[in-house]
C-alpha positions as CSV (number, residue, x, y, z in Angstrom):
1,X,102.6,80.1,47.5
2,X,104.9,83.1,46.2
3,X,107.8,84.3,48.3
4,X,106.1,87.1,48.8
5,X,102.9,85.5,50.4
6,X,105.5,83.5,52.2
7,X,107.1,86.8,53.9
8,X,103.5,88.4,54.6
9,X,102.3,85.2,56.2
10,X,105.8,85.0,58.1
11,X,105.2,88.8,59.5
12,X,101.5,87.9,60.3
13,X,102.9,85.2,62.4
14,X,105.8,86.9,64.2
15,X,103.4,90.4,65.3
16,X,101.0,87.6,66.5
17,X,103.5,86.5,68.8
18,X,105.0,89.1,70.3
19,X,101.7,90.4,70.4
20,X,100.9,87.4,72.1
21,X,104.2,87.5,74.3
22,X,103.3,91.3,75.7
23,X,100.2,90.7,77.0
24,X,101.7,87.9,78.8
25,X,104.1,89.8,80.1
26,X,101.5,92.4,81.4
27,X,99.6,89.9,83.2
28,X,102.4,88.6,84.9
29,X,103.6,92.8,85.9
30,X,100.0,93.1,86.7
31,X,100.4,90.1,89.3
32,X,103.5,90.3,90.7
33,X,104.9,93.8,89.0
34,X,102.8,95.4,91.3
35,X,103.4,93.3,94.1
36,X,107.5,95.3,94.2
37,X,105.8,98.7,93.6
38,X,103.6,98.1,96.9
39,X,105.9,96.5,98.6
40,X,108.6,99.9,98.2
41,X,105.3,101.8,99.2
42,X,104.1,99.6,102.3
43,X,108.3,100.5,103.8
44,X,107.9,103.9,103.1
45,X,104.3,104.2,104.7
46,X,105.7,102.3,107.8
47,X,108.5,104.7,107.8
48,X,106.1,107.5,108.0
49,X,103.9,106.2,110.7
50,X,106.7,105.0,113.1
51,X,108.6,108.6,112.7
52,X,104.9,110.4,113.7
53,X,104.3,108.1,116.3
54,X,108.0,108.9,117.8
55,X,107.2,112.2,117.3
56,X,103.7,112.0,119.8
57,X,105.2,109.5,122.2
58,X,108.1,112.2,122.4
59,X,105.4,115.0,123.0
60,X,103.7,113.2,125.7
61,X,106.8,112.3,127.6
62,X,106.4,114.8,130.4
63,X,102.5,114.2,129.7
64,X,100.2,113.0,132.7
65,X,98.1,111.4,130.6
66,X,98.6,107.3,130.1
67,X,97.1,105.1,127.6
68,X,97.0,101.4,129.2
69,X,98.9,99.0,126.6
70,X,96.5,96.6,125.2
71,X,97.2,93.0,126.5
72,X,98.6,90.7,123.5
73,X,99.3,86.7,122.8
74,X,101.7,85.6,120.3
75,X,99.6,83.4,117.6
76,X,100.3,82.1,114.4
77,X,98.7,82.9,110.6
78,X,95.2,81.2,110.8
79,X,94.7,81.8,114.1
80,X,92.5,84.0,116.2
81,X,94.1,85.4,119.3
82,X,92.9,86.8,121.9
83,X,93.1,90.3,122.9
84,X,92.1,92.4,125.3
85,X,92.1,96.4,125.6
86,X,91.4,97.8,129.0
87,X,92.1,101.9,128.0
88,X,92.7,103.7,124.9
89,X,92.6,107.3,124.7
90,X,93.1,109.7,122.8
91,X,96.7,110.7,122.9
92,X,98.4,114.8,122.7
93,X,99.2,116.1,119.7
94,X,97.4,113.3,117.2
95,X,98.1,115.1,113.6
96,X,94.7,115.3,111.4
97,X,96.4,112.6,108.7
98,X,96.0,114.2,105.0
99,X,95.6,112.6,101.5
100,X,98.3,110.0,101.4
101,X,99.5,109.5,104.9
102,X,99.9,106.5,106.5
103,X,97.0,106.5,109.5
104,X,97.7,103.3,111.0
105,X,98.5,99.3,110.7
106,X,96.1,96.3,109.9
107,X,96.3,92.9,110.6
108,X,94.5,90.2,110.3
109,X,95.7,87.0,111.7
110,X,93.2,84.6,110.0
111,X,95.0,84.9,107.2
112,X,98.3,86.0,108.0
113,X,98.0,90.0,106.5
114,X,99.9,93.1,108.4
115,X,99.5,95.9,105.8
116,X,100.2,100.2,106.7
117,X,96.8,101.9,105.9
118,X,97.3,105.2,103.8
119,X,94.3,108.0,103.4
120,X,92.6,108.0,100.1
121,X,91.2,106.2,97.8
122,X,92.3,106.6,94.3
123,X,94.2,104.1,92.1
124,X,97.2,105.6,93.1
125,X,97.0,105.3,96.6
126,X,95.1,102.1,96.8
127,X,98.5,101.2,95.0
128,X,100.3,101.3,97.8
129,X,98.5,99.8,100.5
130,X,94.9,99.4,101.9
131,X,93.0,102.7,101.7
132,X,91.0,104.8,104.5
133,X,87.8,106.4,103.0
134,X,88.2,110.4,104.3
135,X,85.0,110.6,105.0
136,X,84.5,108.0,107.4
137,X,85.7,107.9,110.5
138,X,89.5,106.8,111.3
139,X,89.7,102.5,113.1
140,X,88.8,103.2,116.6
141,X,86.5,105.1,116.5
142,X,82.9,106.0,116.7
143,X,80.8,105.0,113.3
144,X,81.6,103.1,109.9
145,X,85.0,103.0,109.2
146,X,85.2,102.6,105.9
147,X,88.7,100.6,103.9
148,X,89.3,99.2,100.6
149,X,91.8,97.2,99.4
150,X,93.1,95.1,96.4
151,X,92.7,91.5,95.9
152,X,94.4,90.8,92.8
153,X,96.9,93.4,92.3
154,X,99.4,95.3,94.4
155,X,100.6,93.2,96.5
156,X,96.9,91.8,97.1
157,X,96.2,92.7,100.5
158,X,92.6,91.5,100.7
159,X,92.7,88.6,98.4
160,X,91.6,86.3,101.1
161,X,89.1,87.9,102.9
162,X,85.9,85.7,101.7
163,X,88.1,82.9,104.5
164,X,87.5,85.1,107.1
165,X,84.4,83.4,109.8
166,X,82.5,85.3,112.2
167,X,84.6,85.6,115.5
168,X,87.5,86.6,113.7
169,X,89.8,90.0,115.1
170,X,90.5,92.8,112.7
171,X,94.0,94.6,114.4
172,X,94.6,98.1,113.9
173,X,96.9,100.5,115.7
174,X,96.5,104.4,114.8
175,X,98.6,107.2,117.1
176,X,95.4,107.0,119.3
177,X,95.9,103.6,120.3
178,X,95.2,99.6,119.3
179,X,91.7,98.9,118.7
180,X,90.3,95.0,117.7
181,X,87.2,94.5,116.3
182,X,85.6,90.9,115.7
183,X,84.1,89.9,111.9
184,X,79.9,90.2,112.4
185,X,79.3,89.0,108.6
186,X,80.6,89.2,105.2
187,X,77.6,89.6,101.8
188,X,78.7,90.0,98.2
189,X,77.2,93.4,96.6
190,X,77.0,95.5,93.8
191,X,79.5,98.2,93.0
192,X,76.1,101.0,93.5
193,X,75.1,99.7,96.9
194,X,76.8,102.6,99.2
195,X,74.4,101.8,101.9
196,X,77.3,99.1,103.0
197,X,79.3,102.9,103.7
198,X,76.6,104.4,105.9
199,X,76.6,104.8,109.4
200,X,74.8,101.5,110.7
201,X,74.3,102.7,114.3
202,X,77.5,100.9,115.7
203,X,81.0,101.0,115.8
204,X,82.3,98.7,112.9
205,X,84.9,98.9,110.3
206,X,84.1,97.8,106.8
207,X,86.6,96.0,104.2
208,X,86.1,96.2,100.5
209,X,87.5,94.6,97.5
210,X,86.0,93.2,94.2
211,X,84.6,90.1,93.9
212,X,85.0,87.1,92.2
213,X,88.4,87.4,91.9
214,X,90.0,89.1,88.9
215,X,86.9,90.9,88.4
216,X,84.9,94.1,89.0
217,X,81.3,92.9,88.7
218,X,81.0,92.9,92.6
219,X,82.2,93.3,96.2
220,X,82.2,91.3,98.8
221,X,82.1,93.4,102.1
222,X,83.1,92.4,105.4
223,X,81.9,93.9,108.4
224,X,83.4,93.8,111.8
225,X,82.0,95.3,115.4
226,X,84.7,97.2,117.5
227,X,85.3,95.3,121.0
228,X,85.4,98.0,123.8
229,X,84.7,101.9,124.0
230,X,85.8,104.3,120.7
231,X,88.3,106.9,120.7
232,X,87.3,110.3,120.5
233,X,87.6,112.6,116.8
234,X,90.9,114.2,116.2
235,X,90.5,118.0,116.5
236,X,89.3,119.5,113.1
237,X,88.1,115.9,111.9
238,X,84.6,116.4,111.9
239,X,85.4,120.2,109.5
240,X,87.8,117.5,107.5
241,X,85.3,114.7,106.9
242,X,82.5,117.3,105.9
243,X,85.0,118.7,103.4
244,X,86.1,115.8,101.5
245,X,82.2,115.0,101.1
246,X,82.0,118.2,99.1
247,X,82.4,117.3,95.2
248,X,85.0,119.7,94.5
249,X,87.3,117.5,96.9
250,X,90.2,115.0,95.9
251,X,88.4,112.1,97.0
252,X,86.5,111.1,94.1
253,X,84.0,109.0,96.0
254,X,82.2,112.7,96.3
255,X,82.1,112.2,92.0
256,X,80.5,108.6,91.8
257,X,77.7,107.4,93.3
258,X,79.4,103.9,94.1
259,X,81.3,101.9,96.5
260,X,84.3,102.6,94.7
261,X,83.9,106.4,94.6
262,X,85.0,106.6,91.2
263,X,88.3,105.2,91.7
264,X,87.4,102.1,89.6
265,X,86.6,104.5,86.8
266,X,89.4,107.7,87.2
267,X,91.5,107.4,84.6
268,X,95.7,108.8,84.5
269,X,96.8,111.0,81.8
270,X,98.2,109.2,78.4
271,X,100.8,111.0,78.0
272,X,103.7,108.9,79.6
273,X,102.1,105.7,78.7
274,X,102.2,106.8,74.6
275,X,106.0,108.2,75.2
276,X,107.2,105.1,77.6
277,X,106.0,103.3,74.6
278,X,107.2,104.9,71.9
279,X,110.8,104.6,73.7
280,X,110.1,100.6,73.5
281,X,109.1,100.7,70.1
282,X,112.6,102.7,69.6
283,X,114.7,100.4,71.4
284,X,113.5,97.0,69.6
285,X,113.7,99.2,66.6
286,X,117.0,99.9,67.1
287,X,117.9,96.6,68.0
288,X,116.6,94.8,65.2
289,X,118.0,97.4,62.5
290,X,121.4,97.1,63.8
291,X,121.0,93.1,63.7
292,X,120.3,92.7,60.2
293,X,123.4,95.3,59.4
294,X,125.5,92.9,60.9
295,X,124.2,90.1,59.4
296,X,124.2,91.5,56.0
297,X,127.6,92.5,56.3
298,X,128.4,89.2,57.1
299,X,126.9,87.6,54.9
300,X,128.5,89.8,52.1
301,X,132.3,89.0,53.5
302,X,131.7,85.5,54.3
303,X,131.7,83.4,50.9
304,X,129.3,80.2,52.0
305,X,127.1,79.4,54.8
306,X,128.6,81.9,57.9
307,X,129.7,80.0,61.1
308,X,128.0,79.4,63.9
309,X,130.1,82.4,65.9
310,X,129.2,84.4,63.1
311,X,125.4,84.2,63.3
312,X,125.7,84.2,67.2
313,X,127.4,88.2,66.5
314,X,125.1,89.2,64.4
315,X,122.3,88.9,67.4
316,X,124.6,90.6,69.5
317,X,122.5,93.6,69.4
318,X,119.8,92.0,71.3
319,X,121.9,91.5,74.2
320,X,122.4,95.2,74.2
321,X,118.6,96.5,73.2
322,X,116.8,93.5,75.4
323,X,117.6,94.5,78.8
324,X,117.1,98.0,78.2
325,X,113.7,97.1,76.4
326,X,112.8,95.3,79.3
327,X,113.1,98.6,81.6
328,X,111.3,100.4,79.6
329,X,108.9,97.9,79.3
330,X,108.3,98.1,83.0
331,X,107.7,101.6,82.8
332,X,105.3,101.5,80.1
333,X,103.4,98.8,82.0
334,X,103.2,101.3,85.1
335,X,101.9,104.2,83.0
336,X,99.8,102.4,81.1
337,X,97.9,100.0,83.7
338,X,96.8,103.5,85.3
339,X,94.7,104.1,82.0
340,X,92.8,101.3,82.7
341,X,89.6,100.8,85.3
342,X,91.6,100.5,88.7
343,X,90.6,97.1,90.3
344,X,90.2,96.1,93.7
């Protein structure tokens, strides 16, 4: 074969590789990339909810009214404990939680999960933690509450839900209280059967995330009964709830007529992924331009084969251009993972 076929079979081989090498490298941000950009998010929500819950105990200091702590055992991951809540009422001064606040904590014992629950539903804030449908009602309280959650990705909150047995406790604490509610059933659907968000009559909350694992072809749902008496709506929730049923709301399940509300389907602008990338593309450009100056240069002082010091210089630039490629690798993997179907 010619030199020439040599060098075009040679390139062929090398973009297949890297190629190759990129979306490797994408799987594994998708996996455990995500996992740090929860994580940050999860600290941040927790913030949040522990400086608003200062904030109403501080406000109902001088209050008459009491809420009766619920009763608590100290268990293990995998177990079930048992709790028991004698009072929960609805404390002074509970703020109506907006689109992306943290509304409360889950936990789930049977298999070891605390997570902070935000409000909303999008990719974005499914990102950073489980996510509280708006138009349901908030954990404790009277109806479907409705939560979805990844299973895969960011930090995988959910991804071992199909081990939960009925019996189980689902733990949540909200600024009006801790409320437990026990797992009733879990059944695998299809992204277009909303009738698992419906009001069924009871007090239950409802956990989503896609099923089989790694894929969007369907949920599983899980369904848990509340133990005890609800807490009563926050003032203006019922005016909130009706509004973010309206289609001109955020909340894009109002768009879709599916579980996922259209968050499986909203898509980010491409705008930052196409510049994030053309800044890799720059960099490893760069890089790689700069390498083959040196080595030309050496090559062109250096009568003979050049030492091994030599050739070792003359990739030099890589150590400069790779960590920096890297970065911005990162951040081209954040912007452009938001142009694709979000996945629970």
């Amino acid at each position: 074969m010619p030199a020439v076929g040599w060098r075009i079979v040679g390139g062929i081989g090398r973009t297949l590789i890297t190629a190759g090498t990129l979306i490797l490298l994408f799987v594994a941000y998708q996996l455990w990339g995500t996992g740090l950009q929860e994580a940050k998010a999860q600290d941040k929500l927790s913030d949040e909810f522990a400086r608003v819950e200062a904030q109403i105990n501080k406000d109902q200091a001088t209050s008459t009214t009491t809420t009766a702590p619920a009763t608590t055992t100290t268990t293990l991951p995998g177990t079930t404990p048992q709790i028991k809540v004698e009072k929960t009422e609805l404390a002074g001064n509970v703020p109506l939680p907006k689109y992306g606040d943290a509304i409360g904590t889950i936990e789930i014992p049977r298999i070891g999960i605390t997570r902070t629950i935000v409000e909303g539903i999008t990719v974005e804030e499914l990102g950073r933690g489980p996510g509280h449908y708006p138009e349901s009602p908030l954990p404790g309280q009277k109806g479907n509450v409705a939560i979805a959650g990844h299973r895969t990705t960011y930090g995988q909150p959910f991804h071992n839900i199909d081990k939960l047995e009925n019996g189980d406790q689902i733990l949540f604490k909200t600024h009006q209280g801790e409320f437990v509610y026990e797992v009733a059933g879990t059944e695998i659907v299809k992204p277009t059967d909303v009738r698992v968000l419906e009001d069924q009559g009871d007090n239950r909350v409802t956990l989503i995330a896609c099923h089989p694992k790694y894929s969007l072809k369907e949920r599983i749902i899980v369904h848990a009964i509340l133990v005890g008496k609800p807490a009563p709506d926050i003032v203006g929730q019922k005016e909130a709830r009706e509004k973010a049923a309206k289609t001109d709301s955020k909340d894009p399940f109002a768009k879709a007529n599916d579980i996922d509300g259209g968050a499986a389907n909203s898509k980010a602008s491409k705008g930052p992924a196409v510049k994030w990338g053309l800044a890799c593309a720059l960099v490893w450009l760069l890089s790689w331009l700069v390498q083959v100056l040196i080595r030309r240069r050496t090559r062109a002082r250096v009568e003979g084969t050049p030492s091994r010091l030599q050739r070792l210089t003359s990739w030099s630039p890589y150590l400069v251009g790779g960590p920096v490629f890297l970065v911005l690798l990162y951040v081209f993997f954040e912007n452009f993972a938001r142009l694709l179907p979000g996945a629970y």
